[in-house]
NULUM-163733 format. One record per atom (N, C-alpha, C): x, y, z; residue in one letter. Coordinates in pm, whole numbers, padded with zeros to 5 digits, always signed. Each point is the difference from the previous one (the first is absolute). Last residue first. Example, Ala and Ser with C-alpha at 12.3 -4.5 7.8 and 13.67 -1.06 7.14 Angstrom:
BEGIN
+01285-00225+00708s+00082+00119+00006s-00077+00109+00073s+00029-00572-00007a-00089+00119+00000a+00090+00120+00000a
***
This chain:
BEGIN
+00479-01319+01140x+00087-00189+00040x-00094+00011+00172x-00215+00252-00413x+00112+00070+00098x+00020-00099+00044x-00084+00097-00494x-00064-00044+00125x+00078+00015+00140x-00046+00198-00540x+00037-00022+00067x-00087-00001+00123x+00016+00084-00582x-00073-00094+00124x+00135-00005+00134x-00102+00226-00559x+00092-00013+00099x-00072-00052+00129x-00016+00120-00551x-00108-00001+00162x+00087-00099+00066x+00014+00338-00526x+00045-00130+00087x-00049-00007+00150x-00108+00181-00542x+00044+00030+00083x+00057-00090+00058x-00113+00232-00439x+00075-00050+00049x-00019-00009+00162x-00311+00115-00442x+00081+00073+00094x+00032-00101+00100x-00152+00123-00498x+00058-00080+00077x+00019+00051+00102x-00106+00290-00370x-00087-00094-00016x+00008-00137+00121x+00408+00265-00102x-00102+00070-00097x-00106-00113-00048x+00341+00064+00434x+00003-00083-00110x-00149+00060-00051x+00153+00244+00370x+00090-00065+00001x+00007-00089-00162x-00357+00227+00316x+00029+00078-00103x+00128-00048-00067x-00210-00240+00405x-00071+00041-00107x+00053+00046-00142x+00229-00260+00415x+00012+00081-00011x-00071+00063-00164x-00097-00273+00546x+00031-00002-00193x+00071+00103-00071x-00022-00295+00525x+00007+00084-00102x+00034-00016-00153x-00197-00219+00504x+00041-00013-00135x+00047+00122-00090x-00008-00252+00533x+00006+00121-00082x-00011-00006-00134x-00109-00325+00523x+00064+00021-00175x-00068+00125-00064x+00114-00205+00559x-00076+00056-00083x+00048-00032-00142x-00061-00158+00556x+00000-00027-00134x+00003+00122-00092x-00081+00032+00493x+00071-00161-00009x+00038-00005-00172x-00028+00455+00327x-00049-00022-00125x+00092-00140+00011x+00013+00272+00379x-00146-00057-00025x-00035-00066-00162x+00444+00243+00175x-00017-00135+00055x-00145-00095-00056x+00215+00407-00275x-00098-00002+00102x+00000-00119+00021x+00286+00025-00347x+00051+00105+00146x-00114-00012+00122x-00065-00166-00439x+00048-00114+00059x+00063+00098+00131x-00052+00267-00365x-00117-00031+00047x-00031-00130+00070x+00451+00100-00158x-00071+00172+00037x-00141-00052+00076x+00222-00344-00251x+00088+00042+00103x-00048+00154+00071x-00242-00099-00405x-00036-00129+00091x+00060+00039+00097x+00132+00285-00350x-00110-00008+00075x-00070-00081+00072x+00417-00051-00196x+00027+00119+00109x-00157+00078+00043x+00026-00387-00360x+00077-00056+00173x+00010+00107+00076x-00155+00160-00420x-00146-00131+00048x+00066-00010+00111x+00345+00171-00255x-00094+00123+00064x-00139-00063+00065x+00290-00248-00243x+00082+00051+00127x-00110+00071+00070x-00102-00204-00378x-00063-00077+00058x+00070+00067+00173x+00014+00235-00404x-00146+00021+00106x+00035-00148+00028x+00401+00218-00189x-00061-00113-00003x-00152+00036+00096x+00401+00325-00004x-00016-00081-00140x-00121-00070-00026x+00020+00387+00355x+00031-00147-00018x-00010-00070-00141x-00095+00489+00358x+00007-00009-00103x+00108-00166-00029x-00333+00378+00396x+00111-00131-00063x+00045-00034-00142x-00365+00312+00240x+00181+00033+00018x+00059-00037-00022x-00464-00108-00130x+00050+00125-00058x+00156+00046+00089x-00213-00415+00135x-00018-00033-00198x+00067+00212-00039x-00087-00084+00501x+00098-00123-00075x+00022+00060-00120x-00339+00245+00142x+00102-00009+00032x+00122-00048-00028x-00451-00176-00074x+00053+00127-00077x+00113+00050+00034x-00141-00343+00246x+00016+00001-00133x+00060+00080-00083x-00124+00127+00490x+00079-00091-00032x+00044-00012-00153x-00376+00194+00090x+00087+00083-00034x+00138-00088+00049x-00404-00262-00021x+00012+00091-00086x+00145+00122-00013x-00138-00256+00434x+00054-00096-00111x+00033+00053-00152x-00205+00284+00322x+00098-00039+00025x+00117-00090-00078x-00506+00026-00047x+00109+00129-00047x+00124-00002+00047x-00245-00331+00128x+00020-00033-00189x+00039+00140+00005x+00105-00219+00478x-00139+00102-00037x+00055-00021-00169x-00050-00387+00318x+00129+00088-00039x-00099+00092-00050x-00198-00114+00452x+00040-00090-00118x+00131+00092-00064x-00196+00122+00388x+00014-00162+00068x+00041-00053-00153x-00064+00450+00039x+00123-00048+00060x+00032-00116+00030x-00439+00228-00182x+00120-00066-00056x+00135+00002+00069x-00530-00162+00147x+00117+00112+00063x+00113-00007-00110x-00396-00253+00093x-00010+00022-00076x+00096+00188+00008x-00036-00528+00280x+00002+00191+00041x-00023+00084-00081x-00024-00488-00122x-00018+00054+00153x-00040+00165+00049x+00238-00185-00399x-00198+00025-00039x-00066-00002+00107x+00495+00043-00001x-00075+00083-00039x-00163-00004-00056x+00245-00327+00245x+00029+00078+00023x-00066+00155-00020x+00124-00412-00261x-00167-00015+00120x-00026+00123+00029x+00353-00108-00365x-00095+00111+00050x-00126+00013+00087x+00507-00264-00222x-00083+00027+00063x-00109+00123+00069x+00274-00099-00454x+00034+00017+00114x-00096-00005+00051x+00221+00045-00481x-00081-00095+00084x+00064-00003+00111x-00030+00287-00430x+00110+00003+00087x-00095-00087+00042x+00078+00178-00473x-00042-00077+00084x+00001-00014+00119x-00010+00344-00485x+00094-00048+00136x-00126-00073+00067x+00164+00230-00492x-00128-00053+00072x+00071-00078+00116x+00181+00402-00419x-00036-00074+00134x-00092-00072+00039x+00213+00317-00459x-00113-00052+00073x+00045-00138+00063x+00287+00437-00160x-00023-00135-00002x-00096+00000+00068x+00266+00391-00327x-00134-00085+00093x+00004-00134+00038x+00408+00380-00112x-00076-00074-00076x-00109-00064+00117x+00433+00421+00017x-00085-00104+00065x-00141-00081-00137x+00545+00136-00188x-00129+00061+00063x-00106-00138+00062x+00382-00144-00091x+00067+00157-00099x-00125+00091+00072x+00035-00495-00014x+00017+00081+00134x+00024+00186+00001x-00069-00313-00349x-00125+00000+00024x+00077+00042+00202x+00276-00059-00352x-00081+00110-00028x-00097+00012+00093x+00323-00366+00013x+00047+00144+00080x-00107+00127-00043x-00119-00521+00008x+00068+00087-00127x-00019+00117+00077x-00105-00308+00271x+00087-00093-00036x+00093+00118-00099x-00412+00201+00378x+00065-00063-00139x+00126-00061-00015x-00326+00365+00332x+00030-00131+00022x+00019-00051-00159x-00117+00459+00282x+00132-00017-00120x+00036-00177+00014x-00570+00238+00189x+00170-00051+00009x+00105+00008-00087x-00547+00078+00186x+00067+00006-00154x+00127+00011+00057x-00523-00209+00072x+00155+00091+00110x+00090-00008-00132x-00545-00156+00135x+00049+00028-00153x+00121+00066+00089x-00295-00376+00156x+00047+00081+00041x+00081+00043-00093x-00322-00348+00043x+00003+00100-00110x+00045+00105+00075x-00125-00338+00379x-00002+00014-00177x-00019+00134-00074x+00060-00226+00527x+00042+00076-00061x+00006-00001-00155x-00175-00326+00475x+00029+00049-00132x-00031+00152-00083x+00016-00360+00471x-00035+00106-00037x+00051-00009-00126x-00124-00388+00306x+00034+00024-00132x-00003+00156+00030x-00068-00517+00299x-00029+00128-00037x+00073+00044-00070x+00023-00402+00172x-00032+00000-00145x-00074+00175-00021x+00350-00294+00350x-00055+00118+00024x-00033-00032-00169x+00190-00340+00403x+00023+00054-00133x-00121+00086-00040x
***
C-alpha cells in the first residue's frame, strides 16, 4: 500500500454545471483540488517524469472535463473526474473536491468525492 500523494490545488476551470438551468446558461468558475495516491519509488529513483503522473497533464485533464461537459449535480461531474483520472493504472486512490465560488453571495458550496481502486 502506497502513502505517496501528488496533489493538484486551486485549479480555477469554468464549466455549464447547475441544478438551476441558468447557471448552465453560461460557463461559470469552479475551483478544484485533486488527490491522487500512487506509488512513486520509481520516480525518486530516476527523477524522470515518465516514471510519475505529470500535474500538467493532470491539469488539462480537469479543465477539460469541467469545460466540455455539462451536469446538473457536481457530485456527477466529481464521478466523471475520478473515472477519467482512475484511467492511469498507476493511480491506487484519489478525491476531488469541487467548489463552486461565485454561486452563493458570501458561501460557497462545495463537495469531495473519494475513490479507491478494489
Amino acid at each position: 500500500m502506497t502513502h505517496d500523494r501528488i496533489s493538484l490545488r486551486n485549479v480555477r476551470a469554468y464549466g455549464k454545471h447547475g441544478a438551476d438551468p441558468r447557471e448552465r446558461d453560461h460557463a461559470q468558475a469552479l475551483d478544484l483540488d485533486l488527490e491522487l495516491e500512487l506509488d512513486l519509488s520509481r520516480a525518486r529513483a530516476s527523477d524522470e517524469l515518465s516514471d510519475t503522473l505529470d500535474y500538467a497533464a493532470l491539469h488539462a485533464l480537469v479543465t477539460r472535463v469541467v469545460g466540455q461537459r455539462s451536469y446538473l449535480l457536481l457530485e456527477r461531474l466529481g464521478d466523471e473526474l475520478l473515472t477519467e483520472i482512475m484511467h492511469d493504472a498507476r493511480v491506487s486512490a484519489a478525491s476531488v473536491t469541487i467548489a463552486k465560488p461565485e454561486l452563493l453571495a458570501g458561501a460557497t458550496p462545495s463537495v469531495t468525492l473519494h475513490r479507491r481502486r478494489s
